[in-house]
N, C-alpha and C positions, 0 to 999 in steps of 0.2 A: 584885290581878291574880293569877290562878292560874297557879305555876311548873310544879307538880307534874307526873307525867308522867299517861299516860291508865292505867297499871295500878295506882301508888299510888293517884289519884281513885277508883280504885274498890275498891281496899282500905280505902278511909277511910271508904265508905258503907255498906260491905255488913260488912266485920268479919273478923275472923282466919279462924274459920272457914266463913263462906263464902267466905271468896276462897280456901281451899284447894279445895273444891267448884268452883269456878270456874275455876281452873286446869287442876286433874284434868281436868276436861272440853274446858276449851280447846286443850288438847297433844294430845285424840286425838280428837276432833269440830273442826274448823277448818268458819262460817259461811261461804258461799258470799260475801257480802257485805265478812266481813275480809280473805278472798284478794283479791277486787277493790281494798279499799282498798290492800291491799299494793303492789300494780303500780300506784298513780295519784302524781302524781311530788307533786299538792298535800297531800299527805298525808306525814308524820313520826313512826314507827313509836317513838319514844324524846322527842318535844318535843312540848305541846300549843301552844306558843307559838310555833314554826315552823308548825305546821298551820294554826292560824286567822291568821298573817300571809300564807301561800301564798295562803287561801280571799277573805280579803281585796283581796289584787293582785290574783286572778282576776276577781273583782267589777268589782272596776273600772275594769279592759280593758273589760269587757263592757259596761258603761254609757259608759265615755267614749271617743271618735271621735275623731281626730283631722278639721279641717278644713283648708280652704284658701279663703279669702277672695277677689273678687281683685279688693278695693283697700285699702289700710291703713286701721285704726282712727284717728277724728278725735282730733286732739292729738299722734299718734306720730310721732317725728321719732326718723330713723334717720343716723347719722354716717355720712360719705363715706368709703368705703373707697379706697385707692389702689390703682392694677391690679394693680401688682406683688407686694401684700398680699392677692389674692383668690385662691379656691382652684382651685385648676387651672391657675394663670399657671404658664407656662414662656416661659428664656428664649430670645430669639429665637435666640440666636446657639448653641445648642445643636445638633451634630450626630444627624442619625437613624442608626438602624442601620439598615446593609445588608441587603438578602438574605441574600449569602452570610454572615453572620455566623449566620443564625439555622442551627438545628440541631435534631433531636428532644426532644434533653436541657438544651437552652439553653430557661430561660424566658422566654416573651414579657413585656415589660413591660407593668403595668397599668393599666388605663385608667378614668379616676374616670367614673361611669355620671352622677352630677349632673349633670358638662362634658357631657357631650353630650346631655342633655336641654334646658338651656339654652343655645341658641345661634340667633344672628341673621341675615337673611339676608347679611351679608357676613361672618362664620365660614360659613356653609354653600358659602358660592362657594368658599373660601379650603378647601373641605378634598380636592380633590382630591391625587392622589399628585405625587411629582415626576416620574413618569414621565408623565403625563398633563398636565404645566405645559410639559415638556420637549418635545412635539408641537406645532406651531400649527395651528390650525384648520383647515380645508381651504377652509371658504368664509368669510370676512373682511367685515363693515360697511363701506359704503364711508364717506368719509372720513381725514381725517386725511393724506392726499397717495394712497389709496387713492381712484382714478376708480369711480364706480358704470358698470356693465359688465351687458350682455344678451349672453353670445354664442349663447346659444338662437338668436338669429337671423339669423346667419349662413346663408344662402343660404334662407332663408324667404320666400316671396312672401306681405303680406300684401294679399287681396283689398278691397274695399270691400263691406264688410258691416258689421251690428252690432256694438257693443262685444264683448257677451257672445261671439259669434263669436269675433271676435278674441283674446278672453281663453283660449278653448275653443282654437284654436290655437298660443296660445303655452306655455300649459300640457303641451300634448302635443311641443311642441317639447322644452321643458326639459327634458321624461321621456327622451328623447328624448336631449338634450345627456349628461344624469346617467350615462344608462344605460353600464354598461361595455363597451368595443369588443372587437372579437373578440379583439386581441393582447392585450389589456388581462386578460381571462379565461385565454387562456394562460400568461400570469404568476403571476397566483395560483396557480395550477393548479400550477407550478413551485416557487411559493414553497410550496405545502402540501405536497409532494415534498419538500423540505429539510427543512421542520421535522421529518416524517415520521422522517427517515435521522436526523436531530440526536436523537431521541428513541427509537430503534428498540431502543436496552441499557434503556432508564432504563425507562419503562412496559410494561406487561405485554400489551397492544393499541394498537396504532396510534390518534393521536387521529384522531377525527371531526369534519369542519365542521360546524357547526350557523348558525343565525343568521341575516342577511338571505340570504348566499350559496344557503340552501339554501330559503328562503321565496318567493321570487321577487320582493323588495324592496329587492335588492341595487341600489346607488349606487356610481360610482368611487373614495368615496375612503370608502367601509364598513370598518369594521373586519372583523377576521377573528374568530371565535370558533369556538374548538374542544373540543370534548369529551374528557376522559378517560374511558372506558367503565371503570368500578370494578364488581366483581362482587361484591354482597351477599348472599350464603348464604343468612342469616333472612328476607330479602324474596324467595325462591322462589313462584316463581308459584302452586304446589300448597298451599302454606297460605294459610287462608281469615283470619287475623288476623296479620297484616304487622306488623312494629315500625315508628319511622318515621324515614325517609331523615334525617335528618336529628339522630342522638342524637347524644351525645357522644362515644362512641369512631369513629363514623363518621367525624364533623365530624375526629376527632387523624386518622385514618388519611388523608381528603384533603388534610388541610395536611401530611403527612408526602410524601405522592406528589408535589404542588405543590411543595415544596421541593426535591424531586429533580431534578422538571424544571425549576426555576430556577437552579440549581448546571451542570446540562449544559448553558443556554443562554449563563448567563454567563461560560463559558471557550469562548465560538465568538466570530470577529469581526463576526457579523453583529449580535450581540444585546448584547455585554457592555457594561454600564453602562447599558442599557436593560431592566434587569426589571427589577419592584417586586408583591410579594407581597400583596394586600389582608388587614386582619384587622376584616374584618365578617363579619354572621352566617353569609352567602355565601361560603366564600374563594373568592378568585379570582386567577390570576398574568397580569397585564399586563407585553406584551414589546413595543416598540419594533424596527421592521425597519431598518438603520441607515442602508441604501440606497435605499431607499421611503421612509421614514418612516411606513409601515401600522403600526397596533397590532393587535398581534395579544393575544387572551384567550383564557384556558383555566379551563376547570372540571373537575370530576369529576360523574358519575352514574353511574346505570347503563344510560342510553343517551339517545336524541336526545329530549328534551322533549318533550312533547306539545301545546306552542304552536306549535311548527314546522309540525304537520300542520293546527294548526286555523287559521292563516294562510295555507296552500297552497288549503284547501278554501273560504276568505272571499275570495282574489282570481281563484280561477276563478268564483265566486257573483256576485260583485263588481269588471269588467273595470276601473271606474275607482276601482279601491283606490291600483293603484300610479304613476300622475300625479298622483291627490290628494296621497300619501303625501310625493312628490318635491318639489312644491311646498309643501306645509304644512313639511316638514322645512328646505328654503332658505329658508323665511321666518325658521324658529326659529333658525336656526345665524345669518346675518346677523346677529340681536338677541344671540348668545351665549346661550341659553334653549333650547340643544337638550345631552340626555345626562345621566349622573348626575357627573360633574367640575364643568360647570356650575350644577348642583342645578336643572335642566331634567327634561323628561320623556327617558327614553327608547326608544329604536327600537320595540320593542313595546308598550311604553304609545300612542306615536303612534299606530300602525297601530290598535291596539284600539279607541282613541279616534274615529278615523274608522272604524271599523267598526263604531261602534254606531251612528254618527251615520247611516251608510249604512241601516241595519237599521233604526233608527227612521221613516225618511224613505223606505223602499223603495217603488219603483213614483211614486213624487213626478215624477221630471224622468225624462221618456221622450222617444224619439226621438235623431235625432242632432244631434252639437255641441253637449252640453250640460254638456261639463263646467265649461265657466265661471259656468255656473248654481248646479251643484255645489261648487265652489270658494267662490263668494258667501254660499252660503247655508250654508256649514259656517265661515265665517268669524264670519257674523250670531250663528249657533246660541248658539258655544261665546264667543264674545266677547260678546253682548248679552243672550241668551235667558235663561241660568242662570245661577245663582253656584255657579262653579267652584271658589273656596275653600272651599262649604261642604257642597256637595252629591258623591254620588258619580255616576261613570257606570256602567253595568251593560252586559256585553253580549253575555249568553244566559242570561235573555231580554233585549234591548234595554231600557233606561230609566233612570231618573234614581231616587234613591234617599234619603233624607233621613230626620230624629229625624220627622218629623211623616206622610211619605209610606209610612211601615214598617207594616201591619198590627198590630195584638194580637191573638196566638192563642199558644197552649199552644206548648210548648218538641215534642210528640209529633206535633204537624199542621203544623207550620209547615217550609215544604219547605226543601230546602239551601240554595237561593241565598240566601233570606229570610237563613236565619241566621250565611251570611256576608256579607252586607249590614249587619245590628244588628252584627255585631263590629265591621266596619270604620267603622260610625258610632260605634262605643261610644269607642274608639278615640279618634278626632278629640272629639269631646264629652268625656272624661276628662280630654284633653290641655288643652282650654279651659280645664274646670274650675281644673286646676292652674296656668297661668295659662304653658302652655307652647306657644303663638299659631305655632311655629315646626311642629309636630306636627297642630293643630287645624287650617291651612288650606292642609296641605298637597294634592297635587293627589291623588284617591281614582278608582282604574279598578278596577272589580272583575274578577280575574282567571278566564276561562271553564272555563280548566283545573282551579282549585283556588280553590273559593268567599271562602276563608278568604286570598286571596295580593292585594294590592294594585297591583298593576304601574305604577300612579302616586306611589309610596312616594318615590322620588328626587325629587321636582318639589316643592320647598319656596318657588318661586315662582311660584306658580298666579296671584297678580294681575298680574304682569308678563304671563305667556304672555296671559292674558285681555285684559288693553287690547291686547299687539301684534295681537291677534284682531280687535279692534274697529276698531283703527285702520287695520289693512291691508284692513279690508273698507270701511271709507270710504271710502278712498285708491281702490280700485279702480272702487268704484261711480260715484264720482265721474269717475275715466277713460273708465268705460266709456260715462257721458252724452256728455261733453266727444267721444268719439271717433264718437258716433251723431248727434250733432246738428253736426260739423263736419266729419265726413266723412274719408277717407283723408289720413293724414301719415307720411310716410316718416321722419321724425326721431324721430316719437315710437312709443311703446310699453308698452303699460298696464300689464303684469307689472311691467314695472321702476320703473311710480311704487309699488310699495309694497315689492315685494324690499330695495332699495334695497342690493345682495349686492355684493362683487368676488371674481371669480374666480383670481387670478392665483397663491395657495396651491394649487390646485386643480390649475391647469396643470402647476405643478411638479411636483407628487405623481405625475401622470399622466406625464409624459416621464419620469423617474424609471423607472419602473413600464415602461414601455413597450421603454427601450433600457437595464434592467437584463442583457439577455445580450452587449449590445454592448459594456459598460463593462467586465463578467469577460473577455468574447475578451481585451479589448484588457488589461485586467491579465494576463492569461495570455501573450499575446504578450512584454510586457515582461518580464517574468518569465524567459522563455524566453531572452531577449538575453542576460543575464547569466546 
């Protein structure tokens, strides 16, 4: 084995005096080639024996791949590990930290990237916040001493006609029941005025609602989502190569503002002990109203999304967006399968969802009273038609998307969507590979605004949502026969054999809401006695 270095090896071949020769020349002629070598890190200007072991390791990175298999080699048997010996176990009884504890200078604790690659779907239900366990749902399964409940139809005449009629009726009822009342609307209105005034030292602009409120999709018991308008200098309109929204000191500077504004809500009586800070790639600050019980969310950008406008211009396109919407949504919350808490789809993924289905299907069911038709056949689609776990939806242009249904063409011809369509399969397909089934069937909506943005990313129970699709489209088809071949009955009611929802979270929310200024008079008045 040669020790020697690379300038004796060549003092030993050439001789005394040529390696002065050699010298001489190498101190005031420097090879364009020895400078290169000098900068290359596998290379050791004093060892040949570092050099060709560097050249060596490099080799064979380059030949050897790691794989991933996925199912074990025959004969291999692997020892039981106990839970409390596996990595990422923490234990139960360990407190989290607060909001207010975190700080700019305080580090966030770190979070193993393994753990949450592998995870089931009951870790995924299990991972919402406590602020999000600390709400109950607004519409509730019936069951359990919970009566199943229709108050849709409360002062409803239903005629004798077709099921489908009927179904087309009651549908617009519910839109109908959901939709918030006039005092109902002045409330919020009220309560975005407070938050306003609680926030008016801390942010630099007033937040902005964004969300269903401003979509025309809004529901009684909607969450509130509001915007911090954050102003990004380098993303000025006037330069033609933008940075992107989303780098790393952007991402410090809105969990720095999100922290502000969690600190001034948690010293008001309305909120304290009701925020909690998210630390995903999104941050977000979920607040708790404590008199309502609304959640209210807040972001940062630099102004209202551009999903907002492209949902305003899909339900004037499409007048039965938002009774589909209402209904598809109380079917989901009933099963617990609606929002990202539940690891459900949510609000905007729904809406996208029926709105491609609309787009695919347009000009289909014309004339009037057809939304029960509507209803039926977006149940059939998404529940029987396609595999939802494996496939994406698309929806502009409208269609379904897959490893097989994707064109080959050049990375130069192949238009935008296409090629956020291959990510978002690549994506899913990677995650199979590695054998991480929790990422590969989760539910895939390609987002209009941002090719590359999945808006079904939360919904890690795409075959639940898909049977409750199937099933509830049974359930109704079958009412709908049973109510065409037997003719009017006043007891019954086709929406509610597949709803199967109670209301009475709901009612509460709503009275709440309704005689929130009755409740301050009257603490005011008391107040006043003493």
């Amino acid at each position: 084995m040669v020790t020697s270095t690379p300038v004796s090896l060549i003092s030993t071949c050439l001789g005394e005096a040529s390696m002065r020769y050699f010298r001489s020349h190498l101190s005031f002629r420097p090879f364009h080639s020895s400078v290169a070598a000098a900068k290359t890190p596998d290379v050791f200007a004093n060892s040949l024996r570092k050099t060709l072991e560097a050249h060596r390791s490099a080799n064979r990175a380059r030949l050897i791949r790691k794989t991933y298999p996925k199912e074990d080699s025959p004969g291999l048997w692997r020892p039981e590990v106990p839970i409390e010996s596996r990595a990422g176990y923490q234990l139960p009884t360990e407190p989290a930290l607060p909001i207010s504890e975190y700080s700019p200078d305080t580090p966030k604790p770190r979070s193993d990237k393994r753990q949450s690659k592998r995870k089931d779907d009951v870790k995924a239900q299990s991972r919402q916040s406590p602020i999000d366990r600390a709400g109950e749902d607004a519409i509730q399964p019936a069951g359990n001493g919970r009566p199943q409940q229709s108050p849709w139809l409360k002062g409803l005449e239903l005629p004798r006609a077709s099921g489908e009629t009927i179904l087309d009726m009651e549908i617009c009822a519910l839109d109908q029941y959901l939709m918030p009342t006039s005092q109902e609307t002045d409330q919020i209105e009220k309560l975005r005025a407070e938050v306003a005034s609680l926030l008016e030292e801390v942010v630099p602009q007033a937040p902005r609602m964004i969300g269903s409120h401003c979509t025309g999709l809004v529901l009684a018991h909607s969450d509130l989502d509001f915007i911090l308008p954050f102003e990004d200098l380098p993303r000025s309109a006037d330069r033609d190569r933008k940075p992107s929204p989303t780098r790393p000191q952007i991402q410090d500077a809105h969990i720095r503002l999100l922290r502000q504004v969690a600190r001034a809500l948690q010293h008001t009586d309305a909120f304290s002990g009701q925020v909690q800070l998210s630390d995903k790639r999104n941050p977000a600050l979920s607040a708790r109203h404590r008199r309502t019980g609304l959640l209210l969310q807040f972001y940062c950008g630099e102004g209202v999304p551009a999903i907002t406008e492209y949902l305003q211009d899909y339900q004037a396109e499409y007048p039965n967006l938002r009774p589909l919407y209402a209904a598809t949504r109380t079917l989901l919350e009933a099963r617990g399968l609606f929002g990202s808490p539940q690891a459900g789809v949510g609000p905007d993924g729904l809406a996208m969802l029926i709105v491609a289905f609309l787009k695919m299907n347009h000009g289909r069911f014309t004339g009037p009273n057809r939304l029960g038709d509507h209803f039926l056949a977006l149940l059939h689609f998404y529940g029987t038609e396609v595999d939802l776990p494996s496939v994406g939806v698309a929806v502009d242009p409208p269609g379904l998307f897959g490893t097989v249904s994707l064109p080959v063409t050049s990375d130069v011809d192949e238009p935008a969507h296409q090629r956020g369509q291959r990510s978002l399969i690549n994506t899913k397909r990677t995650a199979a590979v590695k054998g991480n089934h929790l990422v590969a069937h989760r539910l895939c909506i390609q987002d209009p605004t941002h090719y590359m943005n999945d808006l079904g990313r939360s919904c890690t129970r795409t075959s639940e949502m898909q049977n409750a699709f199937m099933t509830a489209h049974q359930q109704l088809r079958q009412a709908c026969d049973n109510w065409t071949s037997n003719g009017k009955n006043k007891n019954l009611s086709i929406l509610t054999t597949a709803l199967h929802a109670n209301f009475d979270t709901l009612e509460i929310i709503r009275n709440q809401l309704v005689y929130l200024d009755d409740h301050s008079k009257k603490a005011q008045r008391v107040m006043k006695q003493y």
